[in-house]
VEXBAKOL-148637 format. One record per residue (C-alpha): residue number from 0; residue in three letters; chain; x, y, z. Coordinates in steps of 0.5 Angstrom, whole numbers. Example, Ala and Ser with C-alpha at 12.3 -4.5 7.8 and 13.67 -1.06 7.14 Angstrom:
<nodes>
{node 0; 'ALA'; 'A'; {25; -9; 16}};
{node 1; 'SER'; 'A'; {27; -2; 14}};
</nodes>
This chain:
<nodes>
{node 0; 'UNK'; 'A'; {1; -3; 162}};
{node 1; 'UNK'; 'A'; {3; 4; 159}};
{node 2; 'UNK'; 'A'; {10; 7; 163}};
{node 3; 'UNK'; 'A'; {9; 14; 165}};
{node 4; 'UNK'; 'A'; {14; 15; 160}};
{node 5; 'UNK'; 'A'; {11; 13; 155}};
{node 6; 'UNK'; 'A'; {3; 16; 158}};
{node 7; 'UNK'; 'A'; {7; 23; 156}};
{node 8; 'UNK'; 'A'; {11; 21; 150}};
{node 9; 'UNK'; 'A'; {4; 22; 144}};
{node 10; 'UNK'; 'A'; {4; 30; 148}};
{node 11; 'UNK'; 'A'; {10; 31; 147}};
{node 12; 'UNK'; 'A'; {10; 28; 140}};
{node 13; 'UNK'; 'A'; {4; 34; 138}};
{node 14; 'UNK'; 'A'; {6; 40; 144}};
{node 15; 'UNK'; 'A'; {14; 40; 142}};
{node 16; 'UNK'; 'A'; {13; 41; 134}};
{node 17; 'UNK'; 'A'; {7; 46; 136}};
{node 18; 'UNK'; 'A'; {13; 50; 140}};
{node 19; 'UNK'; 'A'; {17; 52; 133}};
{node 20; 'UNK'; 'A'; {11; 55; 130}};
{node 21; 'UNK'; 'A'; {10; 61; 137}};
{node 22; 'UNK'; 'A'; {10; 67; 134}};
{node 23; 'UNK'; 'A'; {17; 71; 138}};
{node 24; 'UNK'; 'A'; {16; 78; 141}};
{node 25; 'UNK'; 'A'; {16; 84; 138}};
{node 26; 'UNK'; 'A'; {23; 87; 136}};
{node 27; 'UNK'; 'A'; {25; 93; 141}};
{node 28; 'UNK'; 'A'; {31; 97; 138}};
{node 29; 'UNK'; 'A'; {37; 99; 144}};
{node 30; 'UNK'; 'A'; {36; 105; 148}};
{node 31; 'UNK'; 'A'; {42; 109; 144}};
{node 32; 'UNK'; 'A'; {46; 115; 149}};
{node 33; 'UNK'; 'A'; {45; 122; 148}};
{node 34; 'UNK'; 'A'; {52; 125; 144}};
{node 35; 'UNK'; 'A'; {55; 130; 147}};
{node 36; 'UNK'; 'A'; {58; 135; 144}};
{node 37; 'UNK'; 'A'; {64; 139; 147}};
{node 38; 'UNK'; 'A'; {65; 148; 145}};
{node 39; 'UNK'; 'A'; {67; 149; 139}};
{node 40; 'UNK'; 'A'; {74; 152; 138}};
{node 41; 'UNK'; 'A'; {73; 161; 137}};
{node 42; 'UNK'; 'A'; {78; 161; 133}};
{node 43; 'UNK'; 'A'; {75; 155; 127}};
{node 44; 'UNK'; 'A'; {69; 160; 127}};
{node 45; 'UNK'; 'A'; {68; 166; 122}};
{node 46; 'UNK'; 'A'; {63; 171; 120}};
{node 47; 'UNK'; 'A'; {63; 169; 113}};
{node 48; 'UNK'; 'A'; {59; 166; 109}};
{node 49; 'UNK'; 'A'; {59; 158; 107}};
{node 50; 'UNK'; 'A'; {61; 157; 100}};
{node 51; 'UNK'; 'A'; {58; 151; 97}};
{node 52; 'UNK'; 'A'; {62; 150; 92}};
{node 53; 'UNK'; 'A'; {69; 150; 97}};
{node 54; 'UNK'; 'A'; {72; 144; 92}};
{node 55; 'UNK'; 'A'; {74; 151; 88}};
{node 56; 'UNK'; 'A'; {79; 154; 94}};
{node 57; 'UNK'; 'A'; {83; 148; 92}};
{node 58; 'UNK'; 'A'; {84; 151; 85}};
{node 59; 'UNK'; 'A'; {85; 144; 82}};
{node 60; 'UNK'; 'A'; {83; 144; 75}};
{node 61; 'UNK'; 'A'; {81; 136; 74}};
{node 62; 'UNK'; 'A'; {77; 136; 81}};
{node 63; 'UNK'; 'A'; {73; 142; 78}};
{node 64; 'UNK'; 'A'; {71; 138; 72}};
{node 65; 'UNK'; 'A'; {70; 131; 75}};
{node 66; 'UNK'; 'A'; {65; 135; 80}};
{node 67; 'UNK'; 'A'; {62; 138; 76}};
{node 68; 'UNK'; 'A'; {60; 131; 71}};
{node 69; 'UNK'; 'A'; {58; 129; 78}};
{node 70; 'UNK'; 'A'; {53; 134; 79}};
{node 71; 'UNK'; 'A'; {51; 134; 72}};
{node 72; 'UNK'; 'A'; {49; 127; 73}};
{node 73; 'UNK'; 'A'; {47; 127; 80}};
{node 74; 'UNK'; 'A'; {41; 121; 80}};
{node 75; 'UNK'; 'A'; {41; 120; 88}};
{node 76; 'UNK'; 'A'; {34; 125; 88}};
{node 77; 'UNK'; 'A'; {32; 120; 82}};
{node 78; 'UNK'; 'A'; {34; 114; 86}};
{node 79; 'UNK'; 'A'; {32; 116; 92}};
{node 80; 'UNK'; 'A'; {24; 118; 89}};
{node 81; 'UNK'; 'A'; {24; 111; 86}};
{node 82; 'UNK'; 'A'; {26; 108; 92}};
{node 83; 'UNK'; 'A'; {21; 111; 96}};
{node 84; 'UNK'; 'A'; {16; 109; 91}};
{node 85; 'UNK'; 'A'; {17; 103; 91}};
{node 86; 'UNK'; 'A'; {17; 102; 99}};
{node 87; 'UNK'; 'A'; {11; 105; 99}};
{node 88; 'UNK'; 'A'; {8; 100; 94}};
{node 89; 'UNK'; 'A'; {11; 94; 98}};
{node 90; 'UNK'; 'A'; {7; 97; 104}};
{node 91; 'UNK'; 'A'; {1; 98; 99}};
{node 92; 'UNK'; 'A'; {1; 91; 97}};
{node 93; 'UNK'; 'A'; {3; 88; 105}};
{node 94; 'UNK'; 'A'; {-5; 91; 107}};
{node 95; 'UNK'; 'A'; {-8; 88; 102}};
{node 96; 'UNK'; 'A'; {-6; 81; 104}};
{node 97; 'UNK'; 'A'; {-11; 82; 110}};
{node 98; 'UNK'; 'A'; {-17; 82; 105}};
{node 99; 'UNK'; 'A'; {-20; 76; 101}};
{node 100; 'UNK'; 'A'; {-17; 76; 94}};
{node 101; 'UNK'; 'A'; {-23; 74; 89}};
{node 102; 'UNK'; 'A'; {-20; 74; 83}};
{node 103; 'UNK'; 'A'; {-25; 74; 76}};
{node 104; 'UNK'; 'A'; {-25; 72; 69}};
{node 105; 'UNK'; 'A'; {-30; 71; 64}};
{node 106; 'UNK'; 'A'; {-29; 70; 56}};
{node 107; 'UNK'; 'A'; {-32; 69; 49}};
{node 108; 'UNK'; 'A'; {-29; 65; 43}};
{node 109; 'UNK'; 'A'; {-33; 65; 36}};
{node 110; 'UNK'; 'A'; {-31; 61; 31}};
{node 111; 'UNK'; 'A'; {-33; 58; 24}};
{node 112; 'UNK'; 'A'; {-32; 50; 23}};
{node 113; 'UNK'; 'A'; {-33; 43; 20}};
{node 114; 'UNK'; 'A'; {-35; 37; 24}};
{node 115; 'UNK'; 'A'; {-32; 32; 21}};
{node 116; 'UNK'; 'A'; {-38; 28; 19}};
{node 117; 'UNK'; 'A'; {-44; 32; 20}};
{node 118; 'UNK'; 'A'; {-43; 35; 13}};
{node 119; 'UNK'; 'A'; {-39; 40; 9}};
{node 120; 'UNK'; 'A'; {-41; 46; 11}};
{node 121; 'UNK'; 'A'; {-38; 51; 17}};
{node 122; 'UNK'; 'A'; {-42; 51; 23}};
{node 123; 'UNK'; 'A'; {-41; 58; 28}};
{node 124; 'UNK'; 'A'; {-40; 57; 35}};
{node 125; 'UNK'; 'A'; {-41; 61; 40}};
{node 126; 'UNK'; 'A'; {-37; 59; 47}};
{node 127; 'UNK'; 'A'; {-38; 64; 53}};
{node 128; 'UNK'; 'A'; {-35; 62; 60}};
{node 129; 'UNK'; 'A'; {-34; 65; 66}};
{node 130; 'UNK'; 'A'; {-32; 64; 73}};
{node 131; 'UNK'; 'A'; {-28; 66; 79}};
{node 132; 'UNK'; 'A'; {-24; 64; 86}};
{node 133; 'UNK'; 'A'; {-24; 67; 93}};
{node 134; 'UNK'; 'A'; {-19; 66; 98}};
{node 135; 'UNK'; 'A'; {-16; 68; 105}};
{node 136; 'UNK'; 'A'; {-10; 66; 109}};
{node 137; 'UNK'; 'A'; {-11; 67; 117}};
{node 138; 'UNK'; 'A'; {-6; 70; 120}};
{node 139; 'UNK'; 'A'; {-5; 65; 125}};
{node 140; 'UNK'; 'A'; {2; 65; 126}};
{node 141; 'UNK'; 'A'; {3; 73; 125}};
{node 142; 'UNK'; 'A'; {6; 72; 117}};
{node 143; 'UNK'; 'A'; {1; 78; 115}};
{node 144; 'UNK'; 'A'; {2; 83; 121}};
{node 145; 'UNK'; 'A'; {9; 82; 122}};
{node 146; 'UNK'; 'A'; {10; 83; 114}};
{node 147; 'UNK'; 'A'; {6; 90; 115}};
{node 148; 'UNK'; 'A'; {10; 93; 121}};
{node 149; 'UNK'; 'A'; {16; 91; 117}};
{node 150; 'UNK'; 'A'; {14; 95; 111}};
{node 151; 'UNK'; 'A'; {13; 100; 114}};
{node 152; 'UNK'; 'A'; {19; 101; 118}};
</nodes>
């Protein structure tokens, strides 16, 4: 006769591997304080207008011209578009993985040959074929949506 123990042993076999395989909760990010800020100094204040290239009060011959190879160079808005690009197609393909994919394919071959055996001359052959695939991944553990929300963060 079966002790207790062993009773419960093949349900703690099946149930503690299925613990592994829970889906977490969803990732809150920490409530931040709000800065604040202190009065500004009046003496650091002025009415002049902002120079955008105030590098040049520095009358420095070798930083004005490494600043303006920089500029003339500057590829961060180009990155940056590419980059947005790109994470915008990932979340693009990320929705997609929600749908059945149903791949199709058909071909057709012609060709002029000798059968060995039956003859000298050259036979045409027509080859058609055509065909295609359905699949599906269930989301049962949360793979698909999870990778949705992360994209889109």
């Amino acid at each position: 006769m079966p002790t207790t123990s062993q009773k419960y042993l093949p349900l703690l076999a099946v149930l503690l591997p299925l613990s592994g395989c829970s889906v977490g909760p969803h990732y809150k990010s920490p409530q931040t304080s709000a800065v604040k800020f202190h009065a500004e100094d009046a003496n650091l204040e002025t009415e002049a207008p902002f120079d955008a290239r105030w590098w040049k009060q520095f009358e420095d011959p070798v930083l004005d011209s490494l600043v303006d190879r920089t500029l003339a160079s500057n590829n961060s808005i180009r990155i940056a578009r590419a980059r947005l690009s790109e994470s915008r197609s990932i979340y693009d393909e990320r929705k997609l993985d929600r749908y059945p994919t149903v791949p199709v394919q058909a071909s057709y071959q012609h060709s002029k040959e000798q059968i060995p055996g039956f003859g000298d001359e050259r036979r045409r052959i027509n080859s058609f074929t055509a065909g295609f695939d359905a699949f599906w991944e269930a989301d049962l553990f949360g793979r698909v949506s999870h990778g949705i929300a992360g994209s889109s963060r």
